[in-house]
C-alpha positions in Angstrom: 16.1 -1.3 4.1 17.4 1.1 6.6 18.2 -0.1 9.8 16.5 2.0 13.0 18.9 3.1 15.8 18.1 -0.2 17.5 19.9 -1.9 14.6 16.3 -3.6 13.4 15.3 -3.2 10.3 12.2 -1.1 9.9 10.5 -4.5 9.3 11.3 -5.5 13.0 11.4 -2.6 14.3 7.3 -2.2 13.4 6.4 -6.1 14.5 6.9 -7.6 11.3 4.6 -9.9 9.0 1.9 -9.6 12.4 1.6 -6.2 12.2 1.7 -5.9 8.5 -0.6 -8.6 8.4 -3.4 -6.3 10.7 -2.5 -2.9 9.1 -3.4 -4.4 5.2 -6.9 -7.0 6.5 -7.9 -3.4 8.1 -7.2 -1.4 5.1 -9.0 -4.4 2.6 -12.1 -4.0 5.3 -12.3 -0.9 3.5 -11.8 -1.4 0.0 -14.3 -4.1 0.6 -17.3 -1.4 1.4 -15.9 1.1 -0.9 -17.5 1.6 -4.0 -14.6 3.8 -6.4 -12.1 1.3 -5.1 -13.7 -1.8 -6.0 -13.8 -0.9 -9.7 -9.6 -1.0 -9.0 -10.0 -4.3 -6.8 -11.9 -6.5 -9.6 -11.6 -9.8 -7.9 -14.2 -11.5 -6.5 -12.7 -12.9 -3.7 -10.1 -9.7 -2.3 -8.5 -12.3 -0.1 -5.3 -13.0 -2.7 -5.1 -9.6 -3.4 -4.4 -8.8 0.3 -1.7 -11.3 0.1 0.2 -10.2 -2.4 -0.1 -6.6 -1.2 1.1 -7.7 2.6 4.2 -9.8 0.9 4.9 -7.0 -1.3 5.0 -4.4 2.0 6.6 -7.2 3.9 9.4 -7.8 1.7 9.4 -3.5 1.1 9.8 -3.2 4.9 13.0 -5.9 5.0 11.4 -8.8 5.4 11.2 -11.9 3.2 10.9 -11.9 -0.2 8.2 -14.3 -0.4 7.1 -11.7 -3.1 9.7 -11.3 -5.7 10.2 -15.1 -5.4 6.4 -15.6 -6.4 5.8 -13.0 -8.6 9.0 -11.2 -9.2 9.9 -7.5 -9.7 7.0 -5.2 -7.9 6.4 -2.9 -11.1 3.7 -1.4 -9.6 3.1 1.2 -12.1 2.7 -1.3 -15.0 0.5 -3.8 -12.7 -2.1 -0.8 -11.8 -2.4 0.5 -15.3 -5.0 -1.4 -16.6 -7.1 0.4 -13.9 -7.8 3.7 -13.6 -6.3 5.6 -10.6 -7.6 8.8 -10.1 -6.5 11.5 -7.5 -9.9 11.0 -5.7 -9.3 6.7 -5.7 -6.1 7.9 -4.2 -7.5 9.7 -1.6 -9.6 6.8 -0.8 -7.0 4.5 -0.7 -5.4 6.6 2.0 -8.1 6.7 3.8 -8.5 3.2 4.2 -4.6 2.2 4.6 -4.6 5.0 7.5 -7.5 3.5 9.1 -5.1 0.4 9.4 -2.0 2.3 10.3 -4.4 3.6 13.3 -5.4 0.4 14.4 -1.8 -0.9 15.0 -1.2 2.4 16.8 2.8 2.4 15.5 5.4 4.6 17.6 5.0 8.2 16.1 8.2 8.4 14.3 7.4 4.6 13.3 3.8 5.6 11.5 5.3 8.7 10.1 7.7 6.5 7.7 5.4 4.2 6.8 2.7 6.8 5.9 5.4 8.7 4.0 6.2 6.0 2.0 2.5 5.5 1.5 1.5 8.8 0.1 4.3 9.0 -2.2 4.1 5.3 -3.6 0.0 5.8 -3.7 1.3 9.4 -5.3 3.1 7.4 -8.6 -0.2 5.1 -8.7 -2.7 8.2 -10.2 -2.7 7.3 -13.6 -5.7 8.9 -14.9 -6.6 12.9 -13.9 -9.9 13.6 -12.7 -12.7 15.2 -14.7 -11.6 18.9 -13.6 -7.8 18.0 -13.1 -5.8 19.2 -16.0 -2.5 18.5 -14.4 -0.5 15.6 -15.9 2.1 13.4 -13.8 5.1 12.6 -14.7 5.8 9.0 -15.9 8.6 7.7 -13.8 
């Protein structure tokens, strides 16, 4: 992962696994209340899912790889397919992962690359168009 001009990694740079840790329980607040994205969340319990998701942004932001050594290579695309991940979930999603990108209050330039990297990863997620969306993505 890049290093800032600080010569931290993004990871440190941003707080590390603490503020990770606060930006994805904020973000599962929401999925928790939100109907569409439940139907993508299909665990009971949502707590191991926001585990894996802060390991997998921890280890994404240069921090350990707690989450390749547990459940190895991220393919995110293949471990969302099963659900379907419409533009409109997406937008969702966003919503909610902003909410917790607002509560940490990151320096500007900080937030804006991480929420970069959000809307493009949450981007390659849509795997299903909506009802009056006739545009196909690519499959990367």
């Amino acid at each position: 992962m890049a290093t800032q001009d600080s010569g931290q990694t993004f990871y440190e740079a941003i707080g590390g696994a603490d503020t990770i840790e606060r930006i994805v329980h904020r973000f599962y607040q929401g999925v928790r209340s939100d109907p569409m994205l439940r139907a993508i969340y299909p665990e009971e319990d949502l707590a191991p899912a926001e585990d894996r998701f802060t390991k997998f942004l921890i280890q994404y932001w240069g921090g350990p790889t707690t989450y390749s050594q547990e459940r190895g290579h991220p393919r995110l695309r293949m471990r969302h397919a099963p659900f379907s991940v419409t533009p409109e979930a997406r937008e969702h999603w966003l919503h909610h992962f902003r909410a917790g990108l607002d509560e940490v209050a990151l320096p500007a330039h900080l937030d804006a690359q991480f929420w970069e990297y959000v809307e493009r990863a949450s981007l390659m997620m849509i795997n299903t168009p909506d009802d009056d969306d006739v545009r196909v993505l690519p499959l990367h």
